[in-house]
C-alpha positions as CSV (number, residue, x, y, z in Angstrom):
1,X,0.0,0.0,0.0
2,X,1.1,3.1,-0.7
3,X,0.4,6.5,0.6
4,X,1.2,10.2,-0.7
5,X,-0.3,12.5,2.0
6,X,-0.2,15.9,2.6
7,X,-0.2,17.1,6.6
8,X,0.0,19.8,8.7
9,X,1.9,18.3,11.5
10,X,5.2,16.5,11.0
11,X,4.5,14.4,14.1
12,X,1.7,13.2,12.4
13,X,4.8,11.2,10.1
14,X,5.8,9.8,13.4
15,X,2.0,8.9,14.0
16,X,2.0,7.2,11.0
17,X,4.6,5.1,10.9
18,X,4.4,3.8,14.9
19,X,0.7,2.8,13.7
20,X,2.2,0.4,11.0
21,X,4.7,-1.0,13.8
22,X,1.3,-1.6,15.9
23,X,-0.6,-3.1,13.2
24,X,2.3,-5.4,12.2
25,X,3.2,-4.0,8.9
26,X,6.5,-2.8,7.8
27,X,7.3,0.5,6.3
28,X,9.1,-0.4,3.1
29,X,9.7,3.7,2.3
30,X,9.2,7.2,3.6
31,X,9.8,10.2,1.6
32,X,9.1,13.6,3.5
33,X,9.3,16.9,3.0
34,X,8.4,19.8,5.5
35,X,7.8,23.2,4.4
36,X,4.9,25.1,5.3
37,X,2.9,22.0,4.8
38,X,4.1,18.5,5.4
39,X,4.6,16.3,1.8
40,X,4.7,12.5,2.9
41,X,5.0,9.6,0.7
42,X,4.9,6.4,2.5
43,X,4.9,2.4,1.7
44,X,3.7,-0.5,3.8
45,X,3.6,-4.2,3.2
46,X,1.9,-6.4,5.3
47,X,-1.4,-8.9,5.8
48,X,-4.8,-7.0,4.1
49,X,-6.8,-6.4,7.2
50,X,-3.9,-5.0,8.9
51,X,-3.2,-2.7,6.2
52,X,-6.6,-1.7,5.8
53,X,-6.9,-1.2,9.5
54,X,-3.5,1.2,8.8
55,X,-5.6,3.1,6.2
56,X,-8.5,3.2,8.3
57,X,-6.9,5.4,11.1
58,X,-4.2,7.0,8.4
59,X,-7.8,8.4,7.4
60,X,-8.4,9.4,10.9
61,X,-5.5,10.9,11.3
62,X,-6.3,13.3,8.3
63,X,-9.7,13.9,9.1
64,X,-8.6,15.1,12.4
65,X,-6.0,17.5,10.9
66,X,-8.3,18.8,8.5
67,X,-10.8,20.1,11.0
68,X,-9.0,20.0,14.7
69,X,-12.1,21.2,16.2
């Protein structure tokens, strides 16, 4: 699975990739870049329902940062 993401918060990069280590997928490759806005470009490998569970709260993760309220 791949990702290319774009975030406000470049702990959310740490987020993401301790979720992967919690869902038992490996991140096979990061690519970030952190200006005003973070640019994040990530790679997992693992079982489908983990990944998908990985999607499911990389999801969360942006919903959140797009409206913090």
């Amino acid at each position: 699975m791949t990702c290319d993401l774009t975030l406000r918060d470049v702990r959310s990069v740490a987020r993401i990739v301790n979720l992967a280590h919690r869902f038992n997928c490996r991140t096979t490759h990061i690519a970030v870049q952190a200006d005003a806005t973070v640019t994040a470009r990530f790679a997992f490998a693992g079982p489908e329902v983990a990944l998908s569970r990985l999607r499911a709260q990389i999801d969360r993760i942006l919903a959140y940062e797009a409206n913090p309220t």
